[in-house]
C-alpha positions as a Markdown table, in Angstrom:
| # | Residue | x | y | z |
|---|---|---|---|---|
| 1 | Unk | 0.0 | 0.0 | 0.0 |
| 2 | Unk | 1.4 | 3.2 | -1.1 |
| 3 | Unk | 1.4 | 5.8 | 1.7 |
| 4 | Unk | 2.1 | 9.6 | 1.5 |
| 5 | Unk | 2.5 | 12.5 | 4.0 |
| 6 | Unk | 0.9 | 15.7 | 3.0 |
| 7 | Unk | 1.8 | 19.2 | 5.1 |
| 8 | Unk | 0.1 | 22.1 | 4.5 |
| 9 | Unk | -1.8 | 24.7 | 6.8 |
| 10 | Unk | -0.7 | 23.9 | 9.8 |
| 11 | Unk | -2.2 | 20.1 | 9.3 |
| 12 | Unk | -0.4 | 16.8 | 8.7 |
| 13 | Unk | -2.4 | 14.6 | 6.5 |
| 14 | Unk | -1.5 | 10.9 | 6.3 |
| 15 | Unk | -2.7 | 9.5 | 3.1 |
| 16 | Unk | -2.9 | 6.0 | 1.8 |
| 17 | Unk | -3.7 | 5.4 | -2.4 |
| 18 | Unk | -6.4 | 3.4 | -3.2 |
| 19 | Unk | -7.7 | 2.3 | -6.7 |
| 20 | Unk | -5.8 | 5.2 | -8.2 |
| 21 | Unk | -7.3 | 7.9 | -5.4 |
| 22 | Unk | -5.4 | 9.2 | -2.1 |
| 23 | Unk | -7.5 | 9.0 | 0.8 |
| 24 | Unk | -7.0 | 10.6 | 4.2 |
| 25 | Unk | -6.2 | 7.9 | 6.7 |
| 26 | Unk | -5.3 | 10.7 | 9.9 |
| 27 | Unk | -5.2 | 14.2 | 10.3 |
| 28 | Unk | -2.8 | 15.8 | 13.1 |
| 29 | Unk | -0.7 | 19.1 | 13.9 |
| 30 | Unk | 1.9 | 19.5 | 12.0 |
| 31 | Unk | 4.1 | 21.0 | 14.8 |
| 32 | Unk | 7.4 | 21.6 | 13.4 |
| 33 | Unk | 7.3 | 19.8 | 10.8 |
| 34 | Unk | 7.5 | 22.1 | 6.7 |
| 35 | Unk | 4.7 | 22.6 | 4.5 |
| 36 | Unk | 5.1 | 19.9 | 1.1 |
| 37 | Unk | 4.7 | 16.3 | 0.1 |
| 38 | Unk | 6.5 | 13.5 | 1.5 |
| 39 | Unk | 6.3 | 10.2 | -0.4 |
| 40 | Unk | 6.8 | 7.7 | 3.1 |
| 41 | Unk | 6.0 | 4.7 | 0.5 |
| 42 | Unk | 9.6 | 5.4 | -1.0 |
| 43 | Unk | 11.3 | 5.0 | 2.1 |
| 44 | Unk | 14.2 | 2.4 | 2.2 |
| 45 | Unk | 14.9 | 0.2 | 5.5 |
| 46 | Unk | 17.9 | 1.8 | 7.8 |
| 47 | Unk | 21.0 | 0.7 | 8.0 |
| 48 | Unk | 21.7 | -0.1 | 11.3 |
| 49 | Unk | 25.7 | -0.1 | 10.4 |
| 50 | Unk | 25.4 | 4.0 | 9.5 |
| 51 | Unk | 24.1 | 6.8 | 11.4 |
| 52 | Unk | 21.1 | 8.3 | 10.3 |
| 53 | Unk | 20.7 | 12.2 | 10.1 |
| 54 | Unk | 17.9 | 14.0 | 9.5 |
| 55 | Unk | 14.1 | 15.2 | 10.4 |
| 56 | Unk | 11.9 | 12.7 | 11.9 |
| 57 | Unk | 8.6 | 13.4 | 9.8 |
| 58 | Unk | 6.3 | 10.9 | 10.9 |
| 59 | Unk | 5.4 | 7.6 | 13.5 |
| 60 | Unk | 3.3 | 4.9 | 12.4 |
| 61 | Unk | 2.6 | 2.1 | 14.3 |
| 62 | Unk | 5.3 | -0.3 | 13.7 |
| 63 | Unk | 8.0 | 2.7 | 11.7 |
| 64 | Unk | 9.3 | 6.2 | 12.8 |
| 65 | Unk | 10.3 | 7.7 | 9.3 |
| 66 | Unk | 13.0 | 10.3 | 8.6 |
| 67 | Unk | 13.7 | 12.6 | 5.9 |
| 68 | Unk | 17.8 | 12.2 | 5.1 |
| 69 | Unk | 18.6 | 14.8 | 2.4 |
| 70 | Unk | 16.2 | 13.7 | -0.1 |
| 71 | Unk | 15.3 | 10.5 | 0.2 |
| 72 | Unk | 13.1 | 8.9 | 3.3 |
| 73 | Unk | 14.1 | 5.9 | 5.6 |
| 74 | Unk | 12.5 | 3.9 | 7.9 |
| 75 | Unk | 13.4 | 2.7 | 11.4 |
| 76 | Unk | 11.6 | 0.2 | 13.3 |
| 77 | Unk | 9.5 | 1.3 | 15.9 |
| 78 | Unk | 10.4 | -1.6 | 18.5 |
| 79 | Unk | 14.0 | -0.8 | 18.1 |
| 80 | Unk | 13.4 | 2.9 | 20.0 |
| 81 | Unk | 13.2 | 2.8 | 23.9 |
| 82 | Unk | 11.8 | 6.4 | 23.3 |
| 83 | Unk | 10.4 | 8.1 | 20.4 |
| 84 | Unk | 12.4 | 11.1 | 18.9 |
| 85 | Unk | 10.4 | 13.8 | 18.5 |
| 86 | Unk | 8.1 | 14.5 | 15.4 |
| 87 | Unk | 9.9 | 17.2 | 13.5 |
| 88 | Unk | 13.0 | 17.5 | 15.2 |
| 89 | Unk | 16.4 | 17.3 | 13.3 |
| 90 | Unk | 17.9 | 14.0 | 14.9 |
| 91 | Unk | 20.8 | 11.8 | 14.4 |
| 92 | Unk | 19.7 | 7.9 | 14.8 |
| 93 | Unk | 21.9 | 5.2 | 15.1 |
| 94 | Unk | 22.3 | 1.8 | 16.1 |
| 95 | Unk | 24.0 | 0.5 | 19.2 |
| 96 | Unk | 23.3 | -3.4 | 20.0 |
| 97 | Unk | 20.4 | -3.3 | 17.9 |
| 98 | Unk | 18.8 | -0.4 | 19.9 |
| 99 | Unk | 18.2 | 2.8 | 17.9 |
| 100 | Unk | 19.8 | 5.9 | 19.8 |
| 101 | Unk | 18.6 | 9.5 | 19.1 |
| 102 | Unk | 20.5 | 12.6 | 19.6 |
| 103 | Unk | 20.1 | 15.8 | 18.4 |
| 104 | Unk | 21.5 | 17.2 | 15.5 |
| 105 | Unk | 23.0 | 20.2 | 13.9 |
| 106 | Unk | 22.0 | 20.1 | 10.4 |
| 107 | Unk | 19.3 | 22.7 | 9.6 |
| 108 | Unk | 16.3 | 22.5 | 7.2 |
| 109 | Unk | 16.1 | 25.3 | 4.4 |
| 110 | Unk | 16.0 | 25.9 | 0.8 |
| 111 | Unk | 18.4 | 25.9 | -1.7 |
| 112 | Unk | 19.1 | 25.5 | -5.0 |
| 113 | Unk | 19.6 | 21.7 | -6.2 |
């Protein structure tokens, strides 16, 4: 099932496609989290062997998902003793299988790419 994040007016819209048609699963705050369109289906599986730096965009039940540069990974939601924060710029990384989160220094803007 193809998912998608969708952040705009102060509202985070969790989206799921079906038959060809997004429909709105959950609507929350969006907190700190920026205005656009975040394809969560595209998300790759982290590796636990790297550190993982970026904005924590959203928490599902069984993944926490974060935006690193501009692709999307996906952590598993068992492996954190305590959720990072939802919109925060975190590194993760794995120690003994158990995700660690610490904050980060890389800010979010825009620039030319």
């Amino acid at each position: 099932m193809k998912q998608r994040l969708l952040v705009m007016n102060g509202q985070r819209l969790v989206q799921s496609e079906k038959g060809g048609n997004w429909n709105t699963d959950k609507v929350e705050k969006a907190g700190a989290v920026k205005p656009g369109i975040y394809n969560i289906h595209l998300s790759v599986q982290a590796d636990k062997s790297k550190a993982h730096d970026g904005f924590v965009i959203h928490a599902d039940k069984e993944h926490v998902y974060q935006q690193v540069g501009k692709s999307f990974v996906k952590h598993d939601r068992a492996d954190f003793d305590k959720l990072p924060e939802i919109g925060t710029n975190s590194t993760i990384k794995y120690d003994n299988g158990k995700a660690t989160v610490a904050s980060s220094s890389m800010k979010m803007g825009r620039g030319i790419s």
